[in-house]
Each structure stands twice: as structure tokens, then as C-alpha cells.
VEXDO-708043 format. One record per residue: x, y, z of N, C-alpha, C in turn; residue in three letters. Coordinates in steps of 0.001 Angstrom, whole numbers, padded with zeros to 6 digits, always signed. Last residue first. Layout:
XYZXYZXYZALA...
***
This chain:
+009712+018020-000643+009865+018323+000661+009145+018381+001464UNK+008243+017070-002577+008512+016315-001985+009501+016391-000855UNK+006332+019324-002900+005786+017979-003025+006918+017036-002079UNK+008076+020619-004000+007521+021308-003112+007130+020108-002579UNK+009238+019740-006680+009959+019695-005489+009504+020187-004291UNK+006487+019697-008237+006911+018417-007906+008317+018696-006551UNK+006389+022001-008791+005078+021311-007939+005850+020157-006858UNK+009034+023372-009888+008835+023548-008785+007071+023117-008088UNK+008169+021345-012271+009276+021096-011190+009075+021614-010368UNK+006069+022868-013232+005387+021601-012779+006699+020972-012195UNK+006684+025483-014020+006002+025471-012820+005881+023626-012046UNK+008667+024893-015949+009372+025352-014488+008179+024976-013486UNK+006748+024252-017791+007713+023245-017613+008475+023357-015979UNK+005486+026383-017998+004454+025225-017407+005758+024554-016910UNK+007000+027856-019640+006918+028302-017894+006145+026931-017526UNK+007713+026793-021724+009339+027053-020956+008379+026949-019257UNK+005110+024228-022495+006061+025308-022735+006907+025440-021522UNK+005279+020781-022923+005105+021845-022381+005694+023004-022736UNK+005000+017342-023627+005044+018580-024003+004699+019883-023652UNK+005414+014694-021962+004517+015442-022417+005364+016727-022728UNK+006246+010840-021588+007056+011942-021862+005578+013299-022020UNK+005522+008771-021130+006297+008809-020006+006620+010278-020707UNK+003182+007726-022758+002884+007569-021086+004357+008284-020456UNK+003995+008171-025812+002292+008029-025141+002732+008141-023194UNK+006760+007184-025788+006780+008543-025879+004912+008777-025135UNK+008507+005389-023453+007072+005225-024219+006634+006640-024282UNK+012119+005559-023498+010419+006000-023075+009176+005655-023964UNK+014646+004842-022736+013809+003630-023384+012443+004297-023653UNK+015730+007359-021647+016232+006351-022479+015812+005469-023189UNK+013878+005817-018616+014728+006939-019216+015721+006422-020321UNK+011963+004742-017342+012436+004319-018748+013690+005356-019619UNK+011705+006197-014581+011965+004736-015129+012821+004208-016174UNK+010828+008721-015029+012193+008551-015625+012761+006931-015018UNK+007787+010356-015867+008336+009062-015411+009918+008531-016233UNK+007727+012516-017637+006918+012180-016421+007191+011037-015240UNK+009871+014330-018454+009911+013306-018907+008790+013340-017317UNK+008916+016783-020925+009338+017025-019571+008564+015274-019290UNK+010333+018944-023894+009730+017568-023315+010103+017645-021389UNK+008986+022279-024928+010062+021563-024094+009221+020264-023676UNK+008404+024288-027655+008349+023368-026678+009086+022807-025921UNK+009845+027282-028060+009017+026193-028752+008628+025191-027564UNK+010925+029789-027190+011708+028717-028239+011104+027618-028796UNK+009091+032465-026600+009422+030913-026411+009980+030164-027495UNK+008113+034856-026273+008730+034303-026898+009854+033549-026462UNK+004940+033851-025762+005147+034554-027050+006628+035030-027690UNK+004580+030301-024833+005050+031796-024459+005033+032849-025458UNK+001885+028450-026820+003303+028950-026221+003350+029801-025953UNK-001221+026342-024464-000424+028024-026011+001155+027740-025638UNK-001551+024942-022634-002373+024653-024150-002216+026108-025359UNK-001350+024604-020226-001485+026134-020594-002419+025587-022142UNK+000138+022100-020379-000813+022436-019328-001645+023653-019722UNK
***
């Protein structure tokens, strides 16, 4: 989302978009690459969302 890493960040983190395929994923549509904080921010979108 950010399009940099943290400065010090372990590297990337996968954050599965769709856990349908979990296990099976179409790396193109179900998986993206984020750093540590995008990764927290876009769970806490998604649990705000669905409370």
C-alpha cells in the first residue's frame, strides 16, 4: 500500500486477500505484499468493517 519498507522491518509480509483458496492460492488475485504496518493497518480496516 505504502510502496517502501519500514526502516526496520523484517521485509515483507504476505496478507492473503481472499482465504477461499487458502492453501491452493492464485498467488496474481488472492495473495499481496505488504510491509509490517500496512499489513496491521489493512486488518484493523477490515475488523472495523465488519463490526
Amino acid at each position: 500500500m505504502c510502496g517502501r519498507l519500514e526502516k526496520n522491518s523484517k521485509g515483507l509480509q504476505i496478507h492473503h486477500i481472499s482465504y477461499k483458496n487458502l492453501g491452493h492460492e492464485d498467488v496474481a488475485n488472492d495473495l499481496i505484499c505488504l510491509c509490517g504496518r500496512c499489513h496491521i493497518l489493512i486488518h484493523a480496516y477490515y475488523n472495523r468493517k465488519r463490526a
